[in-house]
N, C-alpha and C positions, 0 to 999 in steps of 0.2 A: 299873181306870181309872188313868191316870199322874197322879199327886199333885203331881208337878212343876208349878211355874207355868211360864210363858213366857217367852220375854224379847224386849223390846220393840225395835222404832226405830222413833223417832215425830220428827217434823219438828216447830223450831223455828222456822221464817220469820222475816221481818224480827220488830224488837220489836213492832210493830203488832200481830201476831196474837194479844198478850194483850187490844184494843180490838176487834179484827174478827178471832177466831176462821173464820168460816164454813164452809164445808162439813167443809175438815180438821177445826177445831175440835170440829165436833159429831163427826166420827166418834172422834175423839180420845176424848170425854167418852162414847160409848155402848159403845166396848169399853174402858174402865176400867170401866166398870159391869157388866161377865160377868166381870169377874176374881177370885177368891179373893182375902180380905185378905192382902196378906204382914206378914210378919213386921218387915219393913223393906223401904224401896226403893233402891237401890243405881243412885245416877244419872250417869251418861257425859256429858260437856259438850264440844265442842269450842272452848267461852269457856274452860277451865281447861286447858292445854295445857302439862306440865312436861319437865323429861327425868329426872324417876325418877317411875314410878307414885306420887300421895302419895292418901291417905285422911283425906278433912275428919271432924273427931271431935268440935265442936263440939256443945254442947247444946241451942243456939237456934241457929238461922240464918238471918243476916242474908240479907237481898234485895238485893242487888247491883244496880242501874241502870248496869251498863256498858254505854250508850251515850250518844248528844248530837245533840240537835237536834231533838228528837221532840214528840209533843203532851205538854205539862203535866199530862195526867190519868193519863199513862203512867208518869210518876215518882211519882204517890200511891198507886200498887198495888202492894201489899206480899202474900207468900205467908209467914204466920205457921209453917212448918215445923219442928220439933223435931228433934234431933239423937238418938243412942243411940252415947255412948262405948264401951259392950260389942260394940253390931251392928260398930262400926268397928274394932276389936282384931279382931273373926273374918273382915273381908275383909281387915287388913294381913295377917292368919298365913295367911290362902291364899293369897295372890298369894308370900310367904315361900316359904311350902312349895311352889308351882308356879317356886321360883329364880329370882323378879323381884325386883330391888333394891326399896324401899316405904320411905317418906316416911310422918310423918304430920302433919295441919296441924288444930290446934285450935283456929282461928276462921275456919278457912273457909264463906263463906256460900254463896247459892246464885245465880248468875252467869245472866243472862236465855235461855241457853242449856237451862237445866236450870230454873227458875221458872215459864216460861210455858207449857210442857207441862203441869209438874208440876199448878197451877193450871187448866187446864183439864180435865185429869183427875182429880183429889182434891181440888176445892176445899175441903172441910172441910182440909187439912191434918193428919187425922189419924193419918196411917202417917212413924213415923222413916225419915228420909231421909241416905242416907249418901253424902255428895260424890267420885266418885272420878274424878284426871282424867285424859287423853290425853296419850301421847307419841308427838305427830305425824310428831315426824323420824325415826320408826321405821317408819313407814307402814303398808302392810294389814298386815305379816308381825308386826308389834312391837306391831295393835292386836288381831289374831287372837291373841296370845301372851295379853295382857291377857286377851282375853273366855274362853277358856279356861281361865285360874287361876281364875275364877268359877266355873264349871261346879258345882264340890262345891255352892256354896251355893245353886243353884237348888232344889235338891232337898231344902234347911233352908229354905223360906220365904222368902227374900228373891226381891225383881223389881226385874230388872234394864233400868232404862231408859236405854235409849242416846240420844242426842237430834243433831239434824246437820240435813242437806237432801241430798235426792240429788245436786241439782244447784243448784249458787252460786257465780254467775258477780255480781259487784256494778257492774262495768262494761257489762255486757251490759243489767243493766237501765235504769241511764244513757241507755244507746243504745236501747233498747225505749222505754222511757220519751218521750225525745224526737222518736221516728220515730214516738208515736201509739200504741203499744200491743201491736205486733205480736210473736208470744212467738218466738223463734229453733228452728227444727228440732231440732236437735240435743235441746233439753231432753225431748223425750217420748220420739226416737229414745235419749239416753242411759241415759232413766228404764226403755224398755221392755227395752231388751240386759239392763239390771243383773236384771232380774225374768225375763228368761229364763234367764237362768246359776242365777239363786236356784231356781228350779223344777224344772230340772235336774240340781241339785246337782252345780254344777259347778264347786268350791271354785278349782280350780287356774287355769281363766278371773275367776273374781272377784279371785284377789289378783293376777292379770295384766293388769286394766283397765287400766290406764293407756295399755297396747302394745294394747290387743287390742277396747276398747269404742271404737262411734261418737263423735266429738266430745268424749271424755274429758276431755281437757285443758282444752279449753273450759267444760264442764259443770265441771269443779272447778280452776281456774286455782291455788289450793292444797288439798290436800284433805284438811286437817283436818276438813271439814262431812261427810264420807264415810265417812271411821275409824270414827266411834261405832257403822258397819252392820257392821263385820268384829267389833264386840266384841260386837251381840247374837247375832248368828250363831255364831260361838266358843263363849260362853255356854249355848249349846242343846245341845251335844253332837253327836258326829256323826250323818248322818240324821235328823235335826231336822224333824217336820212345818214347814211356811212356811205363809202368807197372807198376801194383799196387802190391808186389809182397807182401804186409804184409797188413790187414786190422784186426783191434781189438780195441776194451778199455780195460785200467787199471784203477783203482782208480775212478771207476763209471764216468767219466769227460774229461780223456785223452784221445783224439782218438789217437792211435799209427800204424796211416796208414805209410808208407814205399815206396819212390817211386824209379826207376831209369828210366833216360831219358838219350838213345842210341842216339849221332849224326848221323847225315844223311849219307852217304859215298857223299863225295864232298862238304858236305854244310860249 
């Protein structure tokens, strides 16, 4: 049996989804409940978005409310998370060792990108949580790089969750919103291309979406919400079982598909 854990991309949605979870939410919260404890979680934000890899090594971490305008009960919800200064030395010395420049930031907290997953998959809070963020202007190639210097530690206990949206478009919903509700084509047509290239294993069309997927550009007008999918992917090694184990929209715009990818035994 592969001893390896998985590694995750799990969708973020609007802040809202830590108030109305639903259907994502629960599947969110019933496959963290088939997964082996790790040793620590190792979480990808596209709210943290540097230009050198850095690694939060903080021992409490604080709950970030980076947003505005939202319901008042959304800013009382705090994710009590603990830090492990050691777990966060062994992912700066692998990202090192795989010849990524690496930062490290000692009071970084946890940014609602990486909280409200976290939250509704481990509410207890009890697995250390190590903040590590995206270098967007490097795109799939520079986040494929990322999930890749991981790879050693899947197979030491850590689970690596990546966190994003397939598709986040925030004007689109504007315009959905105002026209009554109606979700725009493209978001299922872009969600279903990226889940056939995934099934396919067809790495060289995925880091070529941009050119090559329906309505790409629209589906992710910048696509930092998309990178965190090329770092759990990277992360799993090549040949990587997939599952799609959540498919849905929120907010007529979000696709809140949900993937994990099983290392190979031996790979």
């Amino acid at each position: 049996m592969n001893t390896s854990l998985p590694t995750l991309f799990v969708p973020h949605g609007a802040p809202t989804f830590a108030l109305q979870p639903g259907a994502a939410g629960a599947a969110l919260a019933r496959h963290a409940a088939t997964l082996p404890l790790p040793r620590a979680i190792i979480v990808v934000s596209p709210h943290w978005d540097t230009a050198v890899a850095t690694v939060g090594s903080a021992k409490r971490l604080e709950t970030i409310h980076d947003f505005w305008g939202f319901p008042r009960e959304l800013y009382a919800l705090n994710y009590p998370a603990s830090g492990c200064p050691e777990a966060a030395t062994e992912v700066a010395t692998a990202l090192t060792a795989a010849g990524l420049a690496v930062d490290i930031d000692r009071n970084r907290g946890l940014d609602h990108g990486a909280w409200v997953p976290l939250r509704l998959m481990f509410p207890d809070a009890q697995i250390p949580v190590i903040p590590l963020s995206l270098q967007s202007r490097g795109g799939p190639q520079q986040a494929w790089q990322l999930g890749r210097a991981l790879a050693p530690l899947v197979g030491r206990g850590f689970l690596v969750v990546a966190s994003g949206n397939i598709t986040h478009n925030l004007r689109d919903f504007q315009r959905a919103y105002a026209a009554g509700g109606q979700t725009p084509a493209y978001v299922r047509e872009f969600a279903d291309w990226l889940d056939a290239q995934l099934a396919a294993g067809n790495r060289d069309a995925l880091l070529d979406y941009r050119q090559l997927a329906p309505g790409a550009v629209q589906a992710q007008p910048t696509e930092e919400h998309l990178l965190p999918l090329f770092v759990a992917l990277a992360a799993a090694g090549d040949d990587a079982d997939y599952e799609r184990f959540h498919a849905g929209i929120d907010d007529y715009v979000l696709a809140m598909d949900a993937y994990q990818f099983l290392p190979r035994q031996g790979a």
